[in-house]
C-alpha positions as CSV (number, residue, x, y, z in Angstrom):
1,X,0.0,0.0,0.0
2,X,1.3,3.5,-1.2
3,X,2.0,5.7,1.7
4,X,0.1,9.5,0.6
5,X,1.3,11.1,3.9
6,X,2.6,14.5,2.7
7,X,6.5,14.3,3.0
8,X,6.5,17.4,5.8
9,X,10.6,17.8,6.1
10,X,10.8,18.3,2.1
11,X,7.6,21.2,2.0
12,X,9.6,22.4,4.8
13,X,13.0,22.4,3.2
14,X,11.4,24.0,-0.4
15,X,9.4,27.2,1.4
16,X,12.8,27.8,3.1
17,X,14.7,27.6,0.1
18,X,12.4,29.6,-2.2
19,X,12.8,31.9,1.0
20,X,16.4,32.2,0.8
21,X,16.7,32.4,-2.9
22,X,14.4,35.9,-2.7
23,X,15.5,37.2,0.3
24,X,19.0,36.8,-1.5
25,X,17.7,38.4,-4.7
26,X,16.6,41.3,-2.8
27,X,19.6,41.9,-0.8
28,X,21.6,41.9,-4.4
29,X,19.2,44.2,-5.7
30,X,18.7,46.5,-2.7
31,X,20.8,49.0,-3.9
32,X,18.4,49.3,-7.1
33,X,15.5,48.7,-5.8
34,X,14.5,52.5,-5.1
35,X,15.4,53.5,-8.7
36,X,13.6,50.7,-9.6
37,X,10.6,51.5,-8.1
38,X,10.8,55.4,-9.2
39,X,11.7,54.2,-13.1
40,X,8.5,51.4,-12.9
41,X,6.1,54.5,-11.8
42,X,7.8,57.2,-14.4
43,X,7.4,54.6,-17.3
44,X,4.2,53.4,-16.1
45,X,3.1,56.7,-16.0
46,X,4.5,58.3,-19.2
47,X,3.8,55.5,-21.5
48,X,1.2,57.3,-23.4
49,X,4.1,59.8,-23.8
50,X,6.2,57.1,-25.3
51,X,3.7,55.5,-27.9
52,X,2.9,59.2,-28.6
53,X,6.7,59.9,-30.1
54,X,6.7,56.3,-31.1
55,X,3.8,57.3,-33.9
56,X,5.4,60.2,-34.8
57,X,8.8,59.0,-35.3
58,X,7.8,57.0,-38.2
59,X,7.6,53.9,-35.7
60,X,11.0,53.3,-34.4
61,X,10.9,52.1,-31.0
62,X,14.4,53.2,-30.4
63,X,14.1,56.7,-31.5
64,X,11.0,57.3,-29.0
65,X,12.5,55.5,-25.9
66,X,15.6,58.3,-26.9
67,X,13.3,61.1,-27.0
68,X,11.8,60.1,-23.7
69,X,15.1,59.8,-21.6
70,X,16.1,63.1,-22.9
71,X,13.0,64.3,-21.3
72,X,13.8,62.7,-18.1
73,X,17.5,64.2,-17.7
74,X,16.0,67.4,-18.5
75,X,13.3,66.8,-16.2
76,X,15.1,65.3,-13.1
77,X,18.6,65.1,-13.5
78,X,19.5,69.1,-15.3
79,X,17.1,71.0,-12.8
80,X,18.7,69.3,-9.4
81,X,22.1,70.3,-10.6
82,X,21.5,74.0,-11.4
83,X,19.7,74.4,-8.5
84,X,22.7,72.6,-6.2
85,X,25.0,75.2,-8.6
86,X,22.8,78.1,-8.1
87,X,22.5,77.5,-4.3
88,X,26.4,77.2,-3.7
89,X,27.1,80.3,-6.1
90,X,24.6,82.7,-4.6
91,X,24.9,81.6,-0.9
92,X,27.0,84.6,0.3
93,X,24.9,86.8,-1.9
94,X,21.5,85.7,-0.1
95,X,22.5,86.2,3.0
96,X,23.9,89.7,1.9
97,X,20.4,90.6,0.6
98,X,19.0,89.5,4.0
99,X,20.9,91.5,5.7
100,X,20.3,94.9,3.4
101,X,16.5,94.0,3.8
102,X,17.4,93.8,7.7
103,X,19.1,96.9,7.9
104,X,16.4,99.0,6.2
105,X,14.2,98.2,9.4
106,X,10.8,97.3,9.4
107,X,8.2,99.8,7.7
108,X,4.8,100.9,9.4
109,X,1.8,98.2,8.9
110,X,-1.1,99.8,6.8
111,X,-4.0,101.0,9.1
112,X,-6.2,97.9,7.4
113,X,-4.1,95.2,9.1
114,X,-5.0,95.7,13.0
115,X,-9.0,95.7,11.8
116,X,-8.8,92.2,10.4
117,X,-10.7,90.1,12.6
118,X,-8.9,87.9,15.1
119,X,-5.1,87.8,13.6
120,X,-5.2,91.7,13.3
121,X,-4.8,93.1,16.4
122,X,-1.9,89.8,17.6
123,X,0.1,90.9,14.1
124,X,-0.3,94.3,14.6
125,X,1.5,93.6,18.2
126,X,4.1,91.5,17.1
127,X,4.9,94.2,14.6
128,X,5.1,97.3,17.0
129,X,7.7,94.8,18.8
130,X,9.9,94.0,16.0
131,X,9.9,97.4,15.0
132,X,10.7,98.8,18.4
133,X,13.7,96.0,19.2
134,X,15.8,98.1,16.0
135,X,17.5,96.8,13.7
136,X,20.5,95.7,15.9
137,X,17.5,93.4,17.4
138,X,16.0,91.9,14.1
139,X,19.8,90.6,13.1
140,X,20.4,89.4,16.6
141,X,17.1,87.5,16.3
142,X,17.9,86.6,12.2
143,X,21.3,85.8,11.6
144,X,21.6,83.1,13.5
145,X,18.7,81.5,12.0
146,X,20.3,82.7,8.4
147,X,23.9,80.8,9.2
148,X,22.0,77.8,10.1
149,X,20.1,77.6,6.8
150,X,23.5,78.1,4.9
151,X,25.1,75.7,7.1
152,X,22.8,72.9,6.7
153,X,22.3,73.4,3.3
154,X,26.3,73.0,2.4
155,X,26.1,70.0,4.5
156,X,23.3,68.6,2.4
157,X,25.4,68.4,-1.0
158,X,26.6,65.1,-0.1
159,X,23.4,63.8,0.6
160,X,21.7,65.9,-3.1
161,X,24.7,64.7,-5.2
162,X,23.6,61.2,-3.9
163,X,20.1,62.1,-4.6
164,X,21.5,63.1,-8.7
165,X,22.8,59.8,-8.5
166,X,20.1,58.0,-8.0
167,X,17.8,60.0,-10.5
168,X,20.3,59.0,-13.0
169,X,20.1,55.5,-12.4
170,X,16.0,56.0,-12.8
171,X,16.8,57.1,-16.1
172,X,18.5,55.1,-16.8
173,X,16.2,51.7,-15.6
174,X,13.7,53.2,-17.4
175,X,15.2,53.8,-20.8
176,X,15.7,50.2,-20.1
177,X,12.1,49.4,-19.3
178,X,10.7,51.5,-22.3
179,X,12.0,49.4,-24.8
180,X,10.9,46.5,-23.4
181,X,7.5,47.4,-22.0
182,X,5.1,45.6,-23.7
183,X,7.1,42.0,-22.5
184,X,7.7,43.3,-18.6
185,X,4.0,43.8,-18.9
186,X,2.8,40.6,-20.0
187,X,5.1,38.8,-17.7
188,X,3.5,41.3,-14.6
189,X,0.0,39.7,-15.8
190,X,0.8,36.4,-15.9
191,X,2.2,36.6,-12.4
192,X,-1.1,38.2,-11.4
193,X,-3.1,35.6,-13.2
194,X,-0.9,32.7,-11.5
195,X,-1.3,34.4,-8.2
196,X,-5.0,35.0,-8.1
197,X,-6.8,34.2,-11.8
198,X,-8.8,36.2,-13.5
199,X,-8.9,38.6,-10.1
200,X,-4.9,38.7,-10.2
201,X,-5.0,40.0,-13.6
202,X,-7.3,42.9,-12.7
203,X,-5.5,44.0,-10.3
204,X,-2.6,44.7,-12.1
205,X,-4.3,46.6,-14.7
206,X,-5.9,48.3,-11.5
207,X,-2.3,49.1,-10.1
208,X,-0.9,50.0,-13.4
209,X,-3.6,52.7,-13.5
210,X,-3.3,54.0,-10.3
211,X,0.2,54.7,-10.4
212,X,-1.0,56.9,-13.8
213,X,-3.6,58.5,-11.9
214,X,-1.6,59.4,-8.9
215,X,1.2,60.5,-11.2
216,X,-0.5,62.4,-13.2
217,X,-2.6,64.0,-10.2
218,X,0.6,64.5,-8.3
219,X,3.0,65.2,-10.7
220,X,0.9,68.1,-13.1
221,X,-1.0,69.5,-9.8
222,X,2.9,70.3,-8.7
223,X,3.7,71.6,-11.9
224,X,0.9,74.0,-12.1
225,X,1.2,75.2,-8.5
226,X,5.2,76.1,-9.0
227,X,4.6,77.5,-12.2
228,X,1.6,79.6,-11.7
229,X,3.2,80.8,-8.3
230,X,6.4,81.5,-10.0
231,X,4.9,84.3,-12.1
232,X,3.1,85.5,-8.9
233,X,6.7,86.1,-7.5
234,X,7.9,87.4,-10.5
235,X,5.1,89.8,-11.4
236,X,5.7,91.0,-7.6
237,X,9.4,91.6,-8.0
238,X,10.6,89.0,-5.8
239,X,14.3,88.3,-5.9
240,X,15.4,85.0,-6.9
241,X,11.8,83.5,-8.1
242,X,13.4,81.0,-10.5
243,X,15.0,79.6,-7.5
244,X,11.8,80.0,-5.0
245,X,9.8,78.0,-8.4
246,X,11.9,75.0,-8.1
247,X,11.7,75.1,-4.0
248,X,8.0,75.4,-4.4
249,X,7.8,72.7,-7.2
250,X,9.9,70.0,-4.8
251,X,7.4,71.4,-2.0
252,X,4.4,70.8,-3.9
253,X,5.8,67.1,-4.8
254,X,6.1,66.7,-1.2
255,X,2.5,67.3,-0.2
256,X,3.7,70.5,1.8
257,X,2.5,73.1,-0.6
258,X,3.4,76.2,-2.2
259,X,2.3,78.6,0.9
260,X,5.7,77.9,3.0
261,X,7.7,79.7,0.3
262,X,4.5,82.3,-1.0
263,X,4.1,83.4,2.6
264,X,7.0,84.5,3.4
265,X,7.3,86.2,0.1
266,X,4.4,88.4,0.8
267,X,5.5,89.5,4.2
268,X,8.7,90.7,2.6
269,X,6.5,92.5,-0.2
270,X,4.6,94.1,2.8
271,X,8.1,94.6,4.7
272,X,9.5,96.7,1.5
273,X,6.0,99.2,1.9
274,X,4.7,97.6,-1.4
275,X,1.0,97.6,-0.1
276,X,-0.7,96.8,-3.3
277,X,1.7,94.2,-4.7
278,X,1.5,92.8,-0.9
279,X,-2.2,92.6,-1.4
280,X,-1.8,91.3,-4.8
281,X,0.5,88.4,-3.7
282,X,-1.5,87.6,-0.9
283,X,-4.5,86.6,-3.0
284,X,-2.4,85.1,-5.7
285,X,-1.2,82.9,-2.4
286,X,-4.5,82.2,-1.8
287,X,-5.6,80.8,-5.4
288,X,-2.4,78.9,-5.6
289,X,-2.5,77.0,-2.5
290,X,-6.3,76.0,-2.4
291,X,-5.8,75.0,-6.6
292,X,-4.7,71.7,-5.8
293,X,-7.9,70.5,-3.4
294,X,-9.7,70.1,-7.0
295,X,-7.1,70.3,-9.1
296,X,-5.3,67.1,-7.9
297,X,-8.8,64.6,-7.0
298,X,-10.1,65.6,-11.0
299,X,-6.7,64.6,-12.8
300,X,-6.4,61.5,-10.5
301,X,-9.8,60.9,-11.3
302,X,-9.2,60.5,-15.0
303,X,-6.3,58.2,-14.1
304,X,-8.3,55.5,-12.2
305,X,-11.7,55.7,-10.4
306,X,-11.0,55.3,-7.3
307,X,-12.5,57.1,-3.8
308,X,-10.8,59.9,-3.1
309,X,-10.7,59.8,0.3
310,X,-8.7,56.2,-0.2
311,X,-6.2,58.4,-2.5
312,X,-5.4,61.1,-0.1
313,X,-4.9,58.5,2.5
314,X,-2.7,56.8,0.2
315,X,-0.7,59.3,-0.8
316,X,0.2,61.1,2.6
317,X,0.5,57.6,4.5
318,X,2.3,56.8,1.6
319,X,4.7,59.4,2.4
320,X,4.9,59.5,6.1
321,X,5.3,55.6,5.7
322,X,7.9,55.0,2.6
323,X,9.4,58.3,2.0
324,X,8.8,60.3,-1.4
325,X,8.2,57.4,-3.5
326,X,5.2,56.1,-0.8
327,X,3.5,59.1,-2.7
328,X,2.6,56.7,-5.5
329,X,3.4,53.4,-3.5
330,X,0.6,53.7,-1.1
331,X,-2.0,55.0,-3.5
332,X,-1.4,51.7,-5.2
333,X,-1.6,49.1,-2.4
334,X,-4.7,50.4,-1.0
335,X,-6.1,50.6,-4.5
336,X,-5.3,46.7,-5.3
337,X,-6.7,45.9,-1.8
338,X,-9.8,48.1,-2.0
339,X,-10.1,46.0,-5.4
340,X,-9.4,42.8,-4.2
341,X,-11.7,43.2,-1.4
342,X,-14.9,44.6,-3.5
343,X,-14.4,41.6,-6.1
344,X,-14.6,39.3,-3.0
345,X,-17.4,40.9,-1.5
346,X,-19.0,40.9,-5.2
347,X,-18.8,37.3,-5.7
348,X,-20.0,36.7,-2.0
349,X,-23.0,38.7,-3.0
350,X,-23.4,37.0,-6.1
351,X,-23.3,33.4,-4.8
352,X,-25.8,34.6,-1.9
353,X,-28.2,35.3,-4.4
354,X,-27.9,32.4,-6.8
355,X,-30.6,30.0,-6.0
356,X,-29.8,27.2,-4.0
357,X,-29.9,23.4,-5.8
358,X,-33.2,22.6,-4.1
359,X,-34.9,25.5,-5.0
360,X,-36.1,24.3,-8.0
361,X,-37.5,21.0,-6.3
């Protein structure tokens, strides 16, 4: 007689090798896997783009998948270096303009200010103080603060010429990935459809786009908000607004927002005794930091329909959780588990209200 007992020790002994073997994979690849996970959500994302060029470039596969890393270097890789290169040449000359601005002392507030409701009177205080500590006061209270900005930021350029290495290594993986899309794709499915059927397969269409949706949400709400606030800066005659753009744009990619950089900028304008270009920026600050509670939830709409509340919570636990790529990471996993779950609840439903085999008796 055949003995059917499942052999335990060799199950055993085959989980804990196919184990090993990925846990060994990973810990080869660990040093790619967060360009590989940027490049899988830019190519993901932009692959419209690339079929785009692809039609257009008389259908060479080659010439498109070009055209499209040339974008990325200009997009990722040229902007962090000018703006590492603008920072270290005009360090000195910032904090000389602060402390010209500083030495001019603070002008009077308009009579407007202390009859705003609530904040009015408290600004109108703080004001009066600032004003009567001097200017020997305002640089004592300043500089400090001015020397630890510099400071930190010079110790940073090991950490942003890291950061240019890595974006060049997403360009890189995804130039890679574009020309062979269409196979990395069909493999992705099959592993879904191995993993879970017909279910497992939907999924990955679902996760494929979500990471669209969220990177096109994300990506041209950021885009918008930098550039629009920009020419708000630059219409105002704030100094440096190229540079403030790109720190708004990397602000705006962050979930943070333009207002920490437009703020600021309209004190000063109110600081210099511009009342009327103070005004002006302040309602241009107002425009451009609410534009992204419908800007963002309609593009990521058009992406993938998905709840929005289950997107925001995706993209800031996302963030809080993994970092700057959790932005489109956790947007994705709760997507394919909100889908996973409806389809089982569906199907639940479904057999509930199937008749039963002796209904029909």
């Amino acid at each position: 007689m055949t003995d059917t007992r499942p052999d335990l020790a060799k199950i055993t002994f085959s989980v804990l090798t196919i184990v090993l073997l990925i846990a060994s994979s990973l810990w080869i690849l660990r040093p790619f896997l967060g360009a590989t996970i940027w490049a899988v959500m830019v190519v993901v994302a932009s692959w419209p783009a690339l079929l785009w060029f692809e039609a257009r470039l008389w259908g060479r596969r080659s010439l498109a998948v070009l055209v499209m890393v040339l974008i990325l270097l200009l997009l990722f890789v040229l902007p962090l270096t000018m703006a590492i290169s603008t920072i270290a040449a005009n360090a000195d000359e910032v904090i000389a303009w602060f402390k010209l601005q500083i030495s001019k002392g603070p002008p009077q507030l308009p009579d407007w200010v202390g009859s705003v409701p609530f904040v009015g009177p408290r600004v109108v205080l703080a004001w009066d103080e600032l004003v009567a500590s001097g200017v020997a006061g305002i640089e004592a209270k300043v500089t400090p603060y001015a020397s630890r900005v510099t400071g930190w930021l010079f110790s940073q350029a090991g950490v942003v010429g890291a950061l240019s290495l890595q974006f060049l290594l997403t360009v890189v993986i995804a130039g890679l990935m574009y020309a062979q899309g269409e196979s990395a794709a069909n493999e992705v499915r099959r592993f879904g459809r191995r993993l879970g059927g017909a279910r497992g397969e939907d999924a990955v269409v679902l996760a494929g786009k979500a990471i669209r949706g969220v990177a096109l949400g994300v990506g041209v709400t950021a885009i918008v908000q930098a550039v629009v606030g920009g020419i708000g800066l630059a219409i105002a005659g704030v100094p440096f607004a190229a540079l403030l753009t790109a720190v708004m744009f990397m602000l705006c990619i962050v979930q943070l927002g333009p207002t920490l950089v437009l703020a600021p900028a309209t004190i000063w304008v109110f600081w210099n005794g511009s009342t009327g270009w103070g005004v002006f920026l302040l309602v241009w600050t107002v425009i451009v930091g609410t534009m992204d509670n419908f800007l963002r939830p309609w593009l990521i709409k058009r992406g993938a329909d998905l709840p929005l509340l289950l997107i925001f919570a995706g993209v800031i636990g996302g963030l809080l959780g993994f970092g700057l790529v959790g932005i489109f990471v956790g947007p994705v996993l709760l997507a394919v588990s909100y889908t996973l779950i409806n389809a089982w609840l569906d199907s639940a439903d479904a057999r509930a209200g199937e008749p039963g085999p002796d209904s029909h008796a």
